[in-house]
Backbone as CSV, one residue per row, in Angstrom:
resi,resn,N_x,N_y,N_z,CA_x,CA_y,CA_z,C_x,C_y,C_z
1,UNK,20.948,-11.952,14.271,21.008,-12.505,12.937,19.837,-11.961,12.113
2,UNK,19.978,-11.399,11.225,19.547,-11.017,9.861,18.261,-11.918,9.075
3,UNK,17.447,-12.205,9.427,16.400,-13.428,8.333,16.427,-13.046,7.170
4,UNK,16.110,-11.963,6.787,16.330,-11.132,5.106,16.747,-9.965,5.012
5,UNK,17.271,-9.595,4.387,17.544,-8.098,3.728,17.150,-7.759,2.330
6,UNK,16.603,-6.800,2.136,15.686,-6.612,1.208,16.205,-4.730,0.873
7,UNK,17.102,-4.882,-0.621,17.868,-3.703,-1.041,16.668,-2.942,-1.859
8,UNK,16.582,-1.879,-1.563,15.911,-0.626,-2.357,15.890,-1.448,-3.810
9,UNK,17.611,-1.191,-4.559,17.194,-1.182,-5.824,17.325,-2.186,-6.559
10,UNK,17.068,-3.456,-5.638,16.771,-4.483,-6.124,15.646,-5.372,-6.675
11,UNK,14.494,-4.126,-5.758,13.217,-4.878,-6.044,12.611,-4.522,-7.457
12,UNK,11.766,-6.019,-7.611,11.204,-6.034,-8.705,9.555,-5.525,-8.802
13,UNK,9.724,-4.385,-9.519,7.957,-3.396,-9.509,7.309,-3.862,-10.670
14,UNK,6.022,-4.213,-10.316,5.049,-4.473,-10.952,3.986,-3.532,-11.029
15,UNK,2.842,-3.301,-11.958,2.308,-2.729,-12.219,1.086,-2.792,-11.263
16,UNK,0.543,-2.037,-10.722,-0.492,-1.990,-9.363,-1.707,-3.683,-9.973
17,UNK,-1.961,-4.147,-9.337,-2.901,-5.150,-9.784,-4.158,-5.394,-9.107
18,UNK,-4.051,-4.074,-8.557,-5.682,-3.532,-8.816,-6.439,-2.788,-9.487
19,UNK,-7.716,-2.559,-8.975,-8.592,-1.544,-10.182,-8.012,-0.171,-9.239
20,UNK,-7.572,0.794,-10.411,-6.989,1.799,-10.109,-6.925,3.143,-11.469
21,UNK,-6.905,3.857,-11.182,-6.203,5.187,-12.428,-5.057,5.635,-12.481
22,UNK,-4.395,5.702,-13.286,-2.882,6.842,-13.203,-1.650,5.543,-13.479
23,UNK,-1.071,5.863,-12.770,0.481,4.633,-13.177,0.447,4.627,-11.566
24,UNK,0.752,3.310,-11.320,1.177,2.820,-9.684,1.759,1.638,-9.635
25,UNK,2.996,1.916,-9.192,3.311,0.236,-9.608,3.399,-0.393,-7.872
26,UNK,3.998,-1.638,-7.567,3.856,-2.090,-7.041,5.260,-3.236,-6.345
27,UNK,6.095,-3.250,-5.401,6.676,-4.024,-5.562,6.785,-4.501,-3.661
28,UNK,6.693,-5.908,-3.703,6.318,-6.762,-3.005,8.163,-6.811,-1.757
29,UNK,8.480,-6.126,-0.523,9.309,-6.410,0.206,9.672,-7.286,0.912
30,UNK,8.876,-7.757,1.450,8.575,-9.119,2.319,7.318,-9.617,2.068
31,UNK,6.801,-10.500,1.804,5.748,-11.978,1.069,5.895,-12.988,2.261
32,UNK,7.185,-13.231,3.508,6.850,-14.455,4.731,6.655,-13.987,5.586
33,UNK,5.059,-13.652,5.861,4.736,-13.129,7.219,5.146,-14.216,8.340
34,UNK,5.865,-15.097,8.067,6.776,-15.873,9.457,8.072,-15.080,9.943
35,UNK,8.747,-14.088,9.207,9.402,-13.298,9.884,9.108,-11.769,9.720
36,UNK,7.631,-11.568,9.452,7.502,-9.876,10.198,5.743,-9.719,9.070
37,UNK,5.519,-8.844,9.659,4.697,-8.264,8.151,4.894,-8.632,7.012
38,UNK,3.634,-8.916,6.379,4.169,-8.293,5.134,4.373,-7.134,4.637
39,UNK,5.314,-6.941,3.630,5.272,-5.244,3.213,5.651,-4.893,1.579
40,UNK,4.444,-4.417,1.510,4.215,-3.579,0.509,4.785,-2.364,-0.285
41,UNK,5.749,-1.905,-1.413,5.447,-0.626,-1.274,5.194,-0.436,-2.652
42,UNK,4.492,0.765,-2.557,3.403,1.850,-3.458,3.711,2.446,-3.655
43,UNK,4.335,3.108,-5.595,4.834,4.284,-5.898,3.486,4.713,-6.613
44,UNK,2.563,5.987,-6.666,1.789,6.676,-7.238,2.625,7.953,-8.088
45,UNK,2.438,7.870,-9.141,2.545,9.397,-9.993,1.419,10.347,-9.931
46,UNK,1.674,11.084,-10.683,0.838,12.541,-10.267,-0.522,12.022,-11.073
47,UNK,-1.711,12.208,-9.939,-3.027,11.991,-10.330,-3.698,10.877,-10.121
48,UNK,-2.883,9.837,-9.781,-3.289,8.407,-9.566,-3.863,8.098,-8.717
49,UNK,-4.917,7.082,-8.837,-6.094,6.707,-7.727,-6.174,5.295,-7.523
50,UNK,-6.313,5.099,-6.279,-6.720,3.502,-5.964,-8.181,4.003,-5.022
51,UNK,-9.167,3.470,-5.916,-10.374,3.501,-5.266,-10.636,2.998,-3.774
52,UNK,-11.828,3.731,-3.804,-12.412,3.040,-1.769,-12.142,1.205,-1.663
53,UNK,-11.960,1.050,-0.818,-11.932,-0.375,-0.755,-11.902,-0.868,0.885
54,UNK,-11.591,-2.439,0.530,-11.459,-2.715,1.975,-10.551,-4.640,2.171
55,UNK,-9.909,-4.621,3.160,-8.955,-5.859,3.395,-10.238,-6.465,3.993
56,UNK,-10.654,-7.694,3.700,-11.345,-8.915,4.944,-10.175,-9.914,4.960
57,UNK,-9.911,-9.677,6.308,-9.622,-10.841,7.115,-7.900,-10.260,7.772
58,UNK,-7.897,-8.934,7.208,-6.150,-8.448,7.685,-6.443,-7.069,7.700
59,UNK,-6.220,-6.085,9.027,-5.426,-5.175,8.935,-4.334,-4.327,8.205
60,UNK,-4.268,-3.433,8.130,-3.039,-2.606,7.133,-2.786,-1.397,7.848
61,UNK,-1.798,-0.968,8.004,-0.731,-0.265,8.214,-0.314,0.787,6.961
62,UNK,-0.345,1.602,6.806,0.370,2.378,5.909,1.156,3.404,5.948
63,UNK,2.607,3.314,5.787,3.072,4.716,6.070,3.290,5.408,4.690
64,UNK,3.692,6.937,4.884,3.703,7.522,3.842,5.350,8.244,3.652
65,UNK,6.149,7.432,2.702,7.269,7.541,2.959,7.823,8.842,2.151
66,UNK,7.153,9.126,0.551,7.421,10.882,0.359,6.115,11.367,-0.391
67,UNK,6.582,12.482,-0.379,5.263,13.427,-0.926,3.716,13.341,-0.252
68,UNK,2.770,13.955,-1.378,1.652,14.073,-0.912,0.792,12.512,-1.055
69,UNK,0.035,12.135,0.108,-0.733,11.096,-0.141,-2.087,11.650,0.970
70,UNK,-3.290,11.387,-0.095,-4.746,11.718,-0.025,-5.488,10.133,0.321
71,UNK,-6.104,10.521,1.412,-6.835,9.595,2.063,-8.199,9.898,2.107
72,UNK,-9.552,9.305,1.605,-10.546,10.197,1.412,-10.636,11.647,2.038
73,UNK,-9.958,12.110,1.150,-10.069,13.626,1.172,-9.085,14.237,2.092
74,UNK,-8.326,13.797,2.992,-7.837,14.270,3.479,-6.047,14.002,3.252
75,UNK,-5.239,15.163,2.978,-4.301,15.192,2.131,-3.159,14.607,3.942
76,UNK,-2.050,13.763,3.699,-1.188,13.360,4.213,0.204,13.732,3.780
77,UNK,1.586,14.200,4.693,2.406,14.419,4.030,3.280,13.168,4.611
78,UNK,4.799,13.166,3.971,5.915,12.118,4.528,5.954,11.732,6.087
79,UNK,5.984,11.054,6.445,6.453,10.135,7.833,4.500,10.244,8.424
80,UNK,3.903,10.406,7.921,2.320,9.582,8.497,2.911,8.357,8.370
81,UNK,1.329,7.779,9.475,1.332,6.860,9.425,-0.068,6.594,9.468
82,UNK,-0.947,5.498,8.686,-2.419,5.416,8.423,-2.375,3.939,9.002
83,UNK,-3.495,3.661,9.963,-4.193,2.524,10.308,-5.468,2.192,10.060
84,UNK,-5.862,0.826,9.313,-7.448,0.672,9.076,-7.605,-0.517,9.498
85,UNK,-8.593,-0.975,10.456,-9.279,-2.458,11.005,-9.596,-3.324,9.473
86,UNK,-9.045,-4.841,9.987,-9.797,-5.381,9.017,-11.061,-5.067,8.587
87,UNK,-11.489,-5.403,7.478,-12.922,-4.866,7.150,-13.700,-3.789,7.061
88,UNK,-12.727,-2.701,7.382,-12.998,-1.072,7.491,-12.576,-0.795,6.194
89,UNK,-13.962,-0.200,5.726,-13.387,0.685,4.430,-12.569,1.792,4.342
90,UNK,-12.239,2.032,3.425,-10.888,3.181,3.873,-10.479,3.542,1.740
91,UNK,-10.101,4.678,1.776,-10.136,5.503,0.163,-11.144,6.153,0.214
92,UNK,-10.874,6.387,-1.138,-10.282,6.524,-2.598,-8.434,7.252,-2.063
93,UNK,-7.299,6.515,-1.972,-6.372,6.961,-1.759,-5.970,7.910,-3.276
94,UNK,-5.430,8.947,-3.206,-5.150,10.283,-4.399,-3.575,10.460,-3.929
95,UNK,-2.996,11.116,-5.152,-2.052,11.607,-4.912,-1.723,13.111,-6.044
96,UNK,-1.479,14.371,-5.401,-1.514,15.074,-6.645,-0.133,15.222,-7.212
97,UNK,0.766,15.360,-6.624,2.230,15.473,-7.220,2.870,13.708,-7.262
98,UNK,2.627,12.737,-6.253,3.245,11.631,-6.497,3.350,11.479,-5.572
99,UNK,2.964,10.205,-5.081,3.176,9.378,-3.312,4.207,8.604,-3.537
100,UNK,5.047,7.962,-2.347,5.298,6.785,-2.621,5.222,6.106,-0.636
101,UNK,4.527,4.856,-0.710,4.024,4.625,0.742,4.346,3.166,1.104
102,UNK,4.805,2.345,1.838,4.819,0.969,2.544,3.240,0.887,2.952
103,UNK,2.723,-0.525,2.973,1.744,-0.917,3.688,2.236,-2.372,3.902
104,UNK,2.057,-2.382,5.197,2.308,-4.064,6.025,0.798,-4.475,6.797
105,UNK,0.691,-6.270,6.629,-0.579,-6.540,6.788,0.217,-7.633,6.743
106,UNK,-0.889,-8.972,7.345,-0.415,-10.144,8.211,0.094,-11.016,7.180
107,UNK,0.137,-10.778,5.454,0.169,-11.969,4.774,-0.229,-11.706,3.090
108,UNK,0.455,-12.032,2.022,0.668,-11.520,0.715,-1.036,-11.747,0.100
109,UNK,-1.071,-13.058,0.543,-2.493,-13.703,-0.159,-3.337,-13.182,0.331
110,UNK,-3.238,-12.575,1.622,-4.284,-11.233,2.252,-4.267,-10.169,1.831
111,UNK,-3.293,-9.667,1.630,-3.292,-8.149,1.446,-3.628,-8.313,-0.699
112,UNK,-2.852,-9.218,-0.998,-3.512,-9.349,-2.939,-4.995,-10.189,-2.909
113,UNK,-5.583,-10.928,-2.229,-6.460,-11.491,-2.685,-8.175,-11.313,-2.105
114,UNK,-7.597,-11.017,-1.003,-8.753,-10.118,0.194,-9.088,-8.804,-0.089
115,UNK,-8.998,-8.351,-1.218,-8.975,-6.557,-1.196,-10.672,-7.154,-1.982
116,UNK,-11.121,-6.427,-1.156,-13.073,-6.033,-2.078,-12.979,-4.654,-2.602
117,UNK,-13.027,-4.296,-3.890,-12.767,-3.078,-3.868,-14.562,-2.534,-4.070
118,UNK,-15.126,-1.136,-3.412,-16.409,-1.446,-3.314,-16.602,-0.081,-4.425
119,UNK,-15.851,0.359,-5.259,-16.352,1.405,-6.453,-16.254,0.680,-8.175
């Protein structure tokens, strides 16, 4: 049995709601970490930055589902997959042509309200 299904072009994108550059929006897949991760996904256009930062109190997961995605400095293509410990800093994530990436972490109010961003 099925707990949710969650259609591509149904979701509703919001505008990144962090401190960031470029256009990134944002739209929220799963929000009840009682049936899985939460998950995130992240569309970047060409040039866009989400500064160094860091999760306290949750882990993140990130895969990189197309194009180029830049991880301090080091450029990532489609099907990576990025892991960072709670509390491990990790960025300035870049993208030069346009990312678009999932990140899953234990919980919505963790992954939106726990971010320290340290630039």
């Amino acid at each position: 049995m099925v707990d949710q299904e969650v259609i591509g072009s149904q979701l509703k994108r919001d505008r990144f709601p962090l401190q960031s550059e470029g256009d990134i929006t944002l739209a929220v897949r799963n929000a009840n970490y009682t049936i899985g991760p939460v998950m995130l996904h992240i569309d970047m256009k060409p040039g866009a930055v989400i500064p160094a930062h860091l999760h306290r109190g949750t882990a993140e997961a990130l895969y990189v589902v197309e194009d180029d995605f830049t991880n301090e400095g080091k450029q990532y293509q489609a099907g990576t997959s990025l892991h960072f410990k709670s509390g491990g800093e990790h960025g300035p994530h870049a993208t030069k042509t346009g990312a678009s990436s999932s990140s899953f972490g234990q919980n919505e109010l963790q992954m939106r309200r726990q971010i320290s961003l340290t630039s």
